[in-house]
Structure formats: structure tokens, C-alpha cells
N, C-alpha and C positions, 0 to 999 in steps of 0.2 A: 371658459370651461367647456362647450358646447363647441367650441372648436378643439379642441384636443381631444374629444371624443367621450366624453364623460358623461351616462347615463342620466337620464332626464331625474330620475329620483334625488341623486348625488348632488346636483344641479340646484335643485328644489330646495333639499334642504340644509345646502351651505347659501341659501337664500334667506332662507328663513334665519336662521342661525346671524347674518348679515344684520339683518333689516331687525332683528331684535334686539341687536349691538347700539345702532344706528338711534332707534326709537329710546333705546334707555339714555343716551347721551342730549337727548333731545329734550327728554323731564331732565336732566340734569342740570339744564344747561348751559352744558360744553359747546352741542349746537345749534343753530335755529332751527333747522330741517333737517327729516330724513331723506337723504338723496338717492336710497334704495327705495322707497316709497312706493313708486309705481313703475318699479322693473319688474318684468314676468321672467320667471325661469324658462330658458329653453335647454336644452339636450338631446344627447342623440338618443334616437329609438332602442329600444331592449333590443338584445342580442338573445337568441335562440339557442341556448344552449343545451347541449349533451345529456341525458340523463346516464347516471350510473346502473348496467343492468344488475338486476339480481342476483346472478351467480355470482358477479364482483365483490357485490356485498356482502356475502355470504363468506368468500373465499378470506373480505378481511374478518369482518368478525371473527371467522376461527381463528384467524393469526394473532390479534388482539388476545380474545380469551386462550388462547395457547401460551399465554407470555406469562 
């Protein structure tokens, strides 16, 4: 995932989401060990993104409440 470019959060917590799949199979068990166990999330860095100015905001609002 960290190589296709996917945010360190997204990462994290299709990690988590993983390794809690993982661990419930494991009281079950389906299997002996969790093999996600001691994998660290990595990803890429946040992207800096644009903020929407003001008068944008504004300009939808009115279109919105116009409708």
C-alpha cells in the first residue's frame, strides 16, 4: 500500500483492521499465530493540500440555498 502511494493513516488503519482479523482467528483457532503481529504501518507522507478560499465558499452556499 505504501508503495502505491497511500497515506500513512489508510495504511495504519487497514492495519489495524488486518491484525484484528488475524488475532480473532487466532482465539479461534483457525490459527496458531498472528503473522501481522509485529508489522508497522508505513506510508507515504501527507500531501499538502489546497484550502477552499472564502468567497468559493460563499459563492456555493448561495447556489445551494438558491436551489
Amino acid at each position: 500500500m505504501a508503495t502505491a502511494g497511500k497515506s500513512r493513516s489508510t495504511v495504519t488503519l487497514t492495519l489495524f483492521c488486518v491484525k484484528a482479523v488475524l488475532a480473532r482467528a487466532v482465539d479461534d483457532g483457525i490459527i496458531n499465530r498472528n503473522p501481522a503481529a509485529t508489522v508497522e504501518a508505513l506510508g507515504a507522507a501527507a500531501v499538502e493540500r489546497a484550502h477552499l478560499p472564502a468567497a468559493d465558499g460563499d459563492t456555493i452556499v448561495a447556489h445551494v440555498v438558491g436551489d
